[in-house]
C-alpha positions as CSV (number, residue, x, y, z in Angstrom):
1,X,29.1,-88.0,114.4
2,X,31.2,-87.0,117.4
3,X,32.4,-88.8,120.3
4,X,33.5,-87.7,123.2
5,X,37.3,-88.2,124.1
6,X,38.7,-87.7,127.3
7,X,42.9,-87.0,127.8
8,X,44.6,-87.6,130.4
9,X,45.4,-83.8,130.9
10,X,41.7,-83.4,132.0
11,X,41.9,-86.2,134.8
12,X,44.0,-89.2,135.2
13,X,46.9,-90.7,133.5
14,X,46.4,-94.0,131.3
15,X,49.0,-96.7,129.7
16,X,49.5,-99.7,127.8
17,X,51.4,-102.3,129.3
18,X,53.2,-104.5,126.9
19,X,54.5,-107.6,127.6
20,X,55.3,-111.3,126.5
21,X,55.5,-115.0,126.9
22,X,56.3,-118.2,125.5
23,X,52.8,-120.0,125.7
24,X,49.6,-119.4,124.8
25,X,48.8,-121.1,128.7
26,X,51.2,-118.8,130.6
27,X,49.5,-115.8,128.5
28,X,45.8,-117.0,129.8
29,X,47.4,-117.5,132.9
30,X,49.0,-114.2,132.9
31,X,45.8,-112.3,132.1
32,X,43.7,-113.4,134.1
33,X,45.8,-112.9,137.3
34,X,46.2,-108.9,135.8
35,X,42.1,-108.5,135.6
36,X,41.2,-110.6,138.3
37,X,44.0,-108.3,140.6
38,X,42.4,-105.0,138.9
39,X,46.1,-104.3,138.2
40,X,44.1,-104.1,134.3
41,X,40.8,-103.4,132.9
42,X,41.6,-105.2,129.8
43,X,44.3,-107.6,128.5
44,X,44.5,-108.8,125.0
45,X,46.8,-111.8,123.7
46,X,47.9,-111.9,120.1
47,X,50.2,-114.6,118.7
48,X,53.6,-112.6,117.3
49,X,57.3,-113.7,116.1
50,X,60.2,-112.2,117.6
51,X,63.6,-111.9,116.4
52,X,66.1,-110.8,119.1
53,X,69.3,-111.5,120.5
54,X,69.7,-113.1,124.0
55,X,72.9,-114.0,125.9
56,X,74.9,-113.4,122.2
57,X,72.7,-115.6,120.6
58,X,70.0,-114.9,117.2
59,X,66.4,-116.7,118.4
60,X,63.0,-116.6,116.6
61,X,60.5,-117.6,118.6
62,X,56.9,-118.0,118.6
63,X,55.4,-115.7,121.6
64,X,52.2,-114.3,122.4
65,X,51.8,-110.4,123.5
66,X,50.0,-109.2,125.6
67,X,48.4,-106.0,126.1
68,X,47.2,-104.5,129.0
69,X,45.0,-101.0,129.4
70,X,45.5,-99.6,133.1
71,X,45.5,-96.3,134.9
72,X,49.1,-95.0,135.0
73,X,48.4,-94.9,138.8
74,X,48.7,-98.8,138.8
75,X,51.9,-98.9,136.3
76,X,54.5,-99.9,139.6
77,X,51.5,-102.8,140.8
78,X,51.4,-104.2,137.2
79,X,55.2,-104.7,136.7
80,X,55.8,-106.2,140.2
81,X,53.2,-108.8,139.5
82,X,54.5,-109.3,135.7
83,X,57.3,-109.9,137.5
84,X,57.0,-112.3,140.2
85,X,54.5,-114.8,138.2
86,X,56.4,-114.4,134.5
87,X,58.5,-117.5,133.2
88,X,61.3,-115.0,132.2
89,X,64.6,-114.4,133.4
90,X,64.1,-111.3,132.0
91,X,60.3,-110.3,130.9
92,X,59.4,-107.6,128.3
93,X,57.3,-104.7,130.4
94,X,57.1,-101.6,128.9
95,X,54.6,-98.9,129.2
96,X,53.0,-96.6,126.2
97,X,51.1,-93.5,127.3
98,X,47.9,-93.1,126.1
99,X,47.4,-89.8,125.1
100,X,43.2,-89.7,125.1
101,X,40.4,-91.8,124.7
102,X,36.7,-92.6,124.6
103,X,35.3,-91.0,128.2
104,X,33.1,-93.7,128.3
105,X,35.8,-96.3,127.6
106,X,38.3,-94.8,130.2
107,X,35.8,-94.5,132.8
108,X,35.0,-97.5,132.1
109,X,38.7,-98.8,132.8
110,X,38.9,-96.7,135.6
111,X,36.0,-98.7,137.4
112,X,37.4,-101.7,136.7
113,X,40.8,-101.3,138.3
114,X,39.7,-100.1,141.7
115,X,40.1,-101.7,144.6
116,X,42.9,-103.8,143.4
117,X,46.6,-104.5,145.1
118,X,47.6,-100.8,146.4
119,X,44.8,-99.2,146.4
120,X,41.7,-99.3,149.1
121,X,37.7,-100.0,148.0
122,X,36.2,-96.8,147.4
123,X,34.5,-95.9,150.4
124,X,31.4,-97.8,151.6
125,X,32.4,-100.9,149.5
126,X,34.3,-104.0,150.9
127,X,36.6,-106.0,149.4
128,X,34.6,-110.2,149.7
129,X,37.3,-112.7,151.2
């Protein structure tokens, strides 16, 4: 059985925004603000372990990751509010192109970020206060 796929050379541009933080409660937190902006259709949290190096120093931490799926269009939106409600000094954001999907899934995702922080309500809608 087949299923349709859509890329982004046909239409839009999508991405997954990876980022991380120190508490399962910022991570919530975090998520929520992202689907409840429409700056993401979809955020996932999974518990991880990092190894890295900060300020000349070996940590291993506990985090939690989070994934978010968003229109590339929204990419600049996403990282300013990453940034201005993370815990970080200096917060993981990075963006993986996603090179096709599901056309139901990715329309889908495109409903479901519209409307949000740079971006008007399609005509005929209203944003509710």
């Amino acid at each position: 059985m087949q299923t349709a796929s859509h890329s982004p050379s046909s239409n839009k541009v999508y991405c997954l925004v990876l980022t991380t933080t120190a508490t399962a409660q910022e991570a919530q937190s975090l998520a929520q603000g992202i689907v409840e902006a429409r700056l993401g259709a979809c955020v996932q949290i999974q518990p991880i372990q990092s190894l890295y190096r900060w300020q000349g120093r070996l940590c291993n931490d506990s985090e939690f990751r989070l994934a978010v799926k968003t229109p590339r269009a929204r990419y600049e939106a996403l990282e300013r509010f990453i940034s201005a409600h993370h815990s970080y000094e200096t917060p993981e954001i990075v963006q993986i192109p996603i090179t096709a999907g599901s056309a139901a899934y990715l329309q889908w995702l495109d409903e479901e970020t519209q409307g949000g922080p740079d971006e008007p309500e399609p005509e005929g809608q209203f944003a509710l206060p």
